[in-house]
C-alpha positions as CSV (number, residue, x, y, z in Angstrom):
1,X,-24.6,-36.2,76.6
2,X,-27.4,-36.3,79.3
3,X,-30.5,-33.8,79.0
4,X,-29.7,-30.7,80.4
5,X,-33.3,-29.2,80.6
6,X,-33.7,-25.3,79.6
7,X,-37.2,-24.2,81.2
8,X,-39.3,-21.8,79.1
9,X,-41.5,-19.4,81.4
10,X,-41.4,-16.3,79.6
11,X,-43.2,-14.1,81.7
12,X,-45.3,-16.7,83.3
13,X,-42.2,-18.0,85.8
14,X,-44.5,-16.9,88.7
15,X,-47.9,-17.7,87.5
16,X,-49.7,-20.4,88.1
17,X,-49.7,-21.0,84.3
18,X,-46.1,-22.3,84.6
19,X,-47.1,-25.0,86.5
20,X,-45.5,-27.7,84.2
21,X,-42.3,-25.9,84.8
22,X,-43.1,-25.7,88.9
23,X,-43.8,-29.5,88.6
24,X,-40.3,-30.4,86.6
25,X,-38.6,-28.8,89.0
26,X,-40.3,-29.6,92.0
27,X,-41.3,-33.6,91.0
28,X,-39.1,-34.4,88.0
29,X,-36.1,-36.4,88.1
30,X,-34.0,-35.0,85.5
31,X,-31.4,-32.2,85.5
32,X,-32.4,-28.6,85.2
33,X,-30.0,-25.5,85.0
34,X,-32.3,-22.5,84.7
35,X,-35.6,-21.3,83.8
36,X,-35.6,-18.9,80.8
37,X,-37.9,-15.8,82.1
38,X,-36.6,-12.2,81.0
39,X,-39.0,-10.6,83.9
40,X,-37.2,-12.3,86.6
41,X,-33.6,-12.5,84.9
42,X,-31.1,-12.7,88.0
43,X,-33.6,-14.3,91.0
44,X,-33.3,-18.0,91.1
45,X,-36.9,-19.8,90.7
46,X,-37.0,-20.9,94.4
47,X,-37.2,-16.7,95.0
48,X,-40.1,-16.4,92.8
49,X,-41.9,-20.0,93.4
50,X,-41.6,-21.3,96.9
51,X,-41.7,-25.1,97.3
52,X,-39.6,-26.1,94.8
53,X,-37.0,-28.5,96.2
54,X,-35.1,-27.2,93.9
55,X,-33.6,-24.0,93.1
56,X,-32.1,-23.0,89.9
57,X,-31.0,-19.8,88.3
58,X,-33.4,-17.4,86.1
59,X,-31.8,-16.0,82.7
60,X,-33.1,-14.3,80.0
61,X,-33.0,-16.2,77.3
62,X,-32.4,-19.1,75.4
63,X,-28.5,-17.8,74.5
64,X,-28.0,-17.7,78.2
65,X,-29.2,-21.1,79.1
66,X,-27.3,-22.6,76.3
67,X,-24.1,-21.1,78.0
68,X,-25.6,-23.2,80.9
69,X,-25.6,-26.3,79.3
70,X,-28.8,-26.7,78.3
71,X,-29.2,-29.4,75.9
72,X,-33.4,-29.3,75.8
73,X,-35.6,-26.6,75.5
74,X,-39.0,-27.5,77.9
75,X,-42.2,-25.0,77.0
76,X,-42.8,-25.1,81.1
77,X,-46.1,-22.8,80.4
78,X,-49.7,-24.9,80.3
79,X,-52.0,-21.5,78.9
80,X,-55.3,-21.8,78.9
81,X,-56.5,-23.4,75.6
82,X,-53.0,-25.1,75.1
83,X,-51.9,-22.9,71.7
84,X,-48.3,-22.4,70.5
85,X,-47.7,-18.3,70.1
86,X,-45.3,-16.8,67.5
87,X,-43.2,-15.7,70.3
88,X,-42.9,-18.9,71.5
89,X,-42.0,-20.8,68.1
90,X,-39.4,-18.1,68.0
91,X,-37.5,-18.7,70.8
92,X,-37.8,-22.8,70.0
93,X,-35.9,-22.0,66.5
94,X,-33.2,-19.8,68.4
95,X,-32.7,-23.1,70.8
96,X,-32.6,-25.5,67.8
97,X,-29.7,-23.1,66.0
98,X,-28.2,-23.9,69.5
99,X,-28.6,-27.3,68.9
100,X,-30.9,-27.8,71.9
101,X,-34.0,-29.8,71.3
102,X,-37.3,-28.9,72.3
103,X,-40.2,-30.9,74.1
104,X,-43.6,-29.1,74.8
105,X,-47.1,-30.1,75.9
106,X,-49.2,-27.7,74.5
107,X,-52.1,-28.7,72.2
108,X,-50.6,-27.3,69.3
109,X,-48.6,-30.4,68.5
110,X,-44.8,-29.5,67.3
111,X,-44.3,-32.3,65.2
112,X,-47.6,-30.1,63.0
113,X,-45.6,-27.2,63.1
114,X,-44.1,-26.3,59.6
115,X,-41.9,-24.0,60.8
116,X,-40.3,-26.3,63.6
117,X,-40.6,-29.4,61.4
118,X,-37.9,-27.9,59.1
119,X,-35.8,-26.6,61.7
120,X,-35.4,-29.6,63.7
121,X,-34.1,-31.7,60.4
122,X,-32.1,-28.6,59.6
123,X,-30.3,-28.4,63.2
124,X,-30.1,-32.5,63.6
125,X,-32.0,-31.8,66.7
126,X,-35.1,-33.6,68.2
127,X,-38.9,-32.5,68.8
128,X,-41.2,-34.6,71.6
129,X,-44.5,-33.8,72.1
130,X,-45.8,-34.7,75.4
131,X,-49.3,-34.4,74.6
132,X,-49.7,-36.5,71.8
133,X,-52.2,-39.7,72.1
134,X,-51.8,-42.9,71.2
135,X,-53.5,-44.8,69.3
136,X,-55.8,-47.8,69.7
137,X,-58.2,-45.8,72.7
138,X,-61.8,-46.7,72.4
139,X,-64.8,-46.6,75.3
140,X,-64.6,-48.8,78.5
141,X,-64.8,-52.7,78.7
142,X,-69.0,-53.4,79.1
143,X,-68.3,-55.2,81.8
144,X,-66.5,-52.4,83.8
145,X,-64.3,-55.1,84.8
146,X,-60.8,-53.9,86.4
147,X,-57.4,-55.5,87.1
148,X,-57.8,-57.1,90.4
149,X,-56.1,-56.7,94.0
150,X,-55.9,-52.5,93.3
151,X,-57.5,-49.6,94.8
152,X,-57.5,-46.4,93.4
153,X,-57.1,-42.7,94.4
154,X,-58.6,-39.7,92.1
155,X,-57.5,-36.4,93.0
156,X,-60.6,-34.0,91.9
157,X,-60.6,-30.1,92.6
158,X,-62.8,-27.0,92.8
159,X,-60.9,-25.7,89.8
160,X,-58.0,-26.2,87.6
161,X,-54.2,-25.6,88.3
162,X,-55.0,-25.8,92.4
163,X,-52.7,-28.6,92.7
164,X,-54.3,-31.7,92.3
165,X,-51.2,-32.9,90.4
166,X,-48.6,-32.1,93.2
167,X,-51.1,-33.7,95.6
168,X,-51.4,-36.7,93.5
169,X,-47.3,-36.8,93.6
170,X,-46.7,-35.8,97.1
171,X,-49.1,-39.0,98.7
172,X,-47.5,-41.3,96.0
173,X,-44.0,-40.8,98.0
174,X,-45.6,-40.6,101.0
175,X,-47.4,-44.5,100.2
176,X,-44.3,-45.4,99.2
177,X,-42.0,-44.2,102.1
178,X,-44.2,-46.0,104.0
179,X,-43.2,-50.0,102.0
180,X,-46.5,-49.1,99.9
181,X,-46.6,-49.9,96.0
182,X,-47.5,-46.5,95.1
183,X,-47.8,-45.7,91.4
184,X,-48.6,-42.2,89.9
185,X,-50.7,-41.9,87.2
186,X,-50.3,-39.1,85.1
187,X,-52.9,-37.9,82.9
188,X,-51.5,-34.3,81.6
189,X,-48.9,-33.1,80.0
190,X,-46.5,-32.0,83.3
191,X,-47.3,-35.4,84.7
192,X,-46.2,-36.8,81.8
193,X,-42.8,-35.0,82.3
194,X,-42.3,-35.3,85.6
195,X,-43.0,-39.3,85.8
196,X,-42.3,-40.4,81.8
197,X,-45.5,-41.8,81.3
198,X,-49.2,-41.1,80.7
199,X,-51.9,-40.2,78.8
200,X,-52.8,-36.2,78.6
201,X,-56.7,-37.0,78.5
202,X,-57.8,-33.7,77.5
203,X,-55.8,-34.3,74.3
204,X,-58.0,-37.3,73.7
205,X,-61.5,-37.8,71.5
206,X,-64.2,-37.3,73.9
207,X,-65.8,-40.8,73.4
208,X,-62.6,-41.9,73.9
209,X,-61.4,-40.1,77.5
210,X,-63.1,-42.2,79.7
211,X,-61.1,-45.3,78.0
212,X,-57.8,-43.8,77.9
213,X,-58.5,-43.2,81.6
214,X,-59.4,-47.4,82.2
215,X,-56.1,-48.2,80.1
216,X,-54.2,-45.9,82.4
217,X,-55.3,-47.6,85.4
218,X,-54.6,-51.0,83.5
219,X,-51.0,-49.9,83.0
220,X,-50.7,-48.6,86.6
221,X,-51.7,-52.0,87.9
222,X,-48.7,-53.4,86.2
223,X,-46.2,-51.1,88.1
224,X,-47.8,-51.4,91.9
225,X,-51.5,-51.8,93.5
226,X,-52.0,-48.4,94.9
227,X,-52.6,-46.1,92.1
228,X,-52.5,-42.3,92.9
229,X,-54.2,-41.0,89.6
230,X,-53.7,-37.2,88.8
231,X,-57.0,-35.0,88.7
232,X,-57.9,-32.8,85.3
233,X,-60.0,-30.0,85.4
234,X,-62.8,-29.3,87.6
235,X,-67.0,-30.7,87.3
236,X,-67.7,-26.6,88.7
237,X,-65.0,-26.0,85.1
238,X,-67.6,-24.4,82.1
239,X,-64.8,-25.2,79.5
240,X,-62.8,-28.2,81.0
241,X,-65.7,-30.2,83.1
242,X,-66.1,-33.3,80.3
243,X,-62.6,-34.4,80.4
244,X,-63.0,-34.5,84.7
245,X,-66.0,-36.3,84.0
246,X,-64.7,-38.6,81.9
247,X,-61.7,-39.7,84.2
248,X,-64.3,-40.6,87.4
249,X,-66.1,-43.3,85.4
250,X,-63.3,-44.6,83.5
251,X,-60.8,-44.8,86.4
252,X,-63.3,-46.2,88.7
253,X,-61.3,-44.7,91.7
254,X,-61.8,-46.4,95.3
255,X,-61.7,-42.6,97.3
256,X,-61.7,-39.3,96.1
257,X,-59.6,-36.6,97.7
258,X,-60.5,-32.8,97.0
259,X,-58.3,-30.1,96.5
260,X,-58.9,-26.3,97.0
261,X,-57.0,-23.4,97.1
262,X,-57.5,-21.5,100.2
263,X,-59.5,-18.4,99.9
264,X,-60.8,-19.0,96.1
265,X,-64.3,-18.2,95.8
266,X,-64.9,-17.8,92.2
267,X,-63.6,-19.7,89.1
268,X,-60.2,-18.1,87.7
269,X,-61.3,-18.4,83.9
270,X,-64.9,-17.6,84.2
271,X,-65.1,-15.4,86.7
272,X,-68.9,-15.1,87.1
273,X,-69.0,-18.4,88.2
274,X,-68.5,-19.0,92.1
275,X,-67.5,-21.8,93.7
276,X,-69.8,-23.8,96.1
277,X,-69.8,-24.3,99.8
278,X,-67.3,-27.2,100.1
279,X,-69.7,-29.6,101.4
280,X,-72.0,-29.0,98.4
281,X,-68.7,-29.6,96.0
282,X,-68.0,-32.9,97.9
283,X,-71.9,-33.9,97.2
284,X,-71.2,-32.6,93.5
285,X,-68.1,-35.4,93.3
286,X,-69.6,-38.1,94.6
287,X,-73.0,-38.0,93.1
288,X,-71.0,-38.2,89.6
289,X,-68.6,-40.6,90.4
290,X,-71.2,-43.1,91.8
291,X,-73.1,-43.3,88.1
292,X,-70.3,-45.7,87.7
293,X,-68.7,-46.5,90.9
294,X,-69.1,-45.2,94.2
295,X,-66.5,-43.3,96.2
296,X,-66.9,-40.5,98.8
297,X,-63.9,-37.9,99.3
298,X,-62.0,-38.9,102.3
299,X,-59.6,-35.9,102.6
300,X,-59.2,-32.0,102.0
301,X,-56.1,-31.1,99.8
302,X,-56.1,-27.4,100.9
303,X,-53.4,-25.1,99.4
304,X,-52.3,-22.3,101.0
305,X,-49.6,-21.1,98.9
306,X,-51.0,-17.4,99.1
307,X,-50.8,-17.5,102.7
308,X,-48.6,-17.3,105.8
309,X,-47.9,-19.6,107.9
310,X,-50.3,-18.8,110.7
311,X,-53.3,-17.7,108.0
312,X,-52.8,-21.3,106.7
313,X,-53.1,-23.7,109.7
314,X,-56.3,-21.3,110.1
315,X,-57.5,-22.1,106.9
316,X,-56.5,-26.1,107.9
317,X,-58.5,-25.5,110.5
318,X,-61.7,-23.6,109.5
319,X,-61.9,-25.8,106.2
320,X,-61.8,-29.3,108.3
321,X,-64.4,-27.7,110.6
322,X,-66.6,-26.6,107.7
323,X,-66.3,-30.0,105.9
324,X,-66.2,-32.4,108.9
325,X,-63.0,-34.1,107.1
326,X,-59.3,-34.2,107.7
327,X,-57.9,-31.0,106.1
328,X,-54.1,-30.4,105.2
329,X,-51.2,-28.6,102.7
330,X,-49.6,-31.6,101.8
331,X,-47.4,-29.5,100.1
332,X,-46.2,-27.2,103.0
333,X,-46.8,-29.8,105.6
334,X,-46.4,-33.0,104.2
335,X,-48.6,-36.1,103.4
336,X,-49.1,-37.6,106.3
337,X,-52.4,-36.4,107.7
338,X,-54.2,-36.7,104.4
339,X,-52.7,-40.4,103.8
340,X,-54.1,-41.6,107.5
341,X,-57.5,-40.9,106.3
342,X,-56.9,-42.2,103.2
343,X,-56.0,-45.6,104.6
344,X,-58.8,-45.0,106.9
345,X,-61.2,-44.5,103.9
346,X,-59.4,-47.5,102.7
347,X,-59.5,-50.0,105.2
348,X,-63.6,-49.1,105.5
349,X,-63.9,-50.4,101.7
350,X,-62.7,-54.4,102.8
């Protein structure tokens, strides 16, 4: 039987703390027949989360969705710190008596998990942990050598769950719809999902992030030459900067594109922490990045999902003028203004 994916959002279905679940169904590949949210039983997840692509039907539980079809139960909820709850490992039991499997990304690994250990062998179902590294990481060749005849994109932000992921995903279709050999790299746990390879770097030894970002970037080069590598994090981040860090000098990436999320003035964890002027967040990125390798940020990834139509392309606007670069939603308008100046940025490099 093919997977039949179950989404687990409980309570979070229109938070941007579901974003592994927003990027499955917006990115992902494979089937989906509901999100599992009690709070919005009866919408469909296009109501609640625009964007989507696709639109499937809310329920309230795990019971319902395996009436569905469901044959895997996905945690779509990336929290803050990454840890399973009780209520969670409860409703992951429920789906195994179902006979669904379960796949999660959280930092709590559930091949650790006691509790879900015995209930998978009970049930003759499967557990995949997304997050998991492999082994064999270590630091950086000395030579800071890197496969030849690529050029790398780094999606950075002013904070985390903005969208540098989507961004990342949305100019790797556009390279490709234009004959490019585009190649997304994922480097978290929704990426992972959505693309079926990857390496979630903030699940990674510290010494070891900035070399599990140089073998991603040696994997990518086998698959195409224009590598679109997925953002972590945020350098403005108090709790998640070093894994951000560690990504620019290990991926080495040729231009940086910024993402922002229109209107957001201070960071959403630590709130007495404001964000810059953009200009001084661009001179924040590419100060950092040229310890190892220069590369300037070509392009504003602005999202405006909190905004109308018209209060957006005013925010396009005002943000481009403010930062001198080309500004756009890839998201709500599509790629192809912030891939021209990548190509421009590009082309300058030869």
């Amino acid at each position: 039987m093919s997977e039949q994916l179950a989404v687990l959002a409980e309570g979070f279905w229109a938070e941007s703390d579901a974003k592994t679940g927003h990027g499955v169904l917006r990115f992902g590949s494979r089937d989906i027949v509901c999100v599992v949210d009690s709070t919005q039983n009866g919408r469909t997840s296009a109501e609640v989360v625009p964007f989507a692509r696709r639109d499937v039907p809310i329920v309230a539980d795990v019971d319902a969705a395996r009436a569905l079809g469901a044959t895997v139960a996905l945690i779509g909820v990336a929290p803050a710190g990454g840890q399973l709850t009780n209520t969670w490992r409860d409703q992951l039991v429920r789906a195994m008596q179902l006979g669904m499997s379960v796949e999660a990304g959280l930092h709590t690994l559930l091949a650790d998990d006691p509790v879900l250990v015995a209930a998978a062998h009970e049930y003759g179902v499967e557990l995949k942990d997304l997050r998991e590294s492999p082994k064999g990481l270590t630091i950086p060749r000395l030579d800071l050598s890197r496969p030849t005849g690529i050029r790398v994109v780094h999606t950075v932000g002013t904070d985390c769950a903005i969208g540098k992921m989507s961004t990342a995903l949305e100019l790797t279709n556009g390279a490709c719809a234009r004959g490019c050999k585009g190649v997304f790299v994922a480097t978290g746990q929704t990426g992972i999902a959505i693309s079926g390879w990857g390496i979630a770097v903030d699940h990674v030894i510290s010494d070891y992030v900035n070399g599990a970002a140089e073998a991603l970037i040696d994997e990518g080069a086998t698959h195409g030459d224009l590598l679109f590598l997925e953002g972590q994090g945020s350098l403005l981040h108090p709790g998640y900067s070093a894994v951000t860090m560690g990504l620019l000098h290990g991926s080495q990436p040729d231009v940086l594109i910024l993402q922002h999320l229109a209107g957001q003035t201070h960071n959403d964890d630590y709130r007495s922490r404001p964000i810059p002027p953009l200009p001084e967040v661009i001179e924040i990125y590419e100060r950092a990045t040229a310890a190892v390798r220069p590369a300037r940020v070509a392009a504003i990834a602005l999202n405006t999902k909190h905004l109308d139509d018209t209060s957006a392309q005013q925010a396009i606007v005002d943000t481009a003028a403010l930062t001198g670069l080309v500004t756009d939603d890839v998201v709500r308008n599509g790629p192809d203004r912030v891939l021209d100046a990548l190509f421009t940025a590009i082309d300058q490099l030869q």
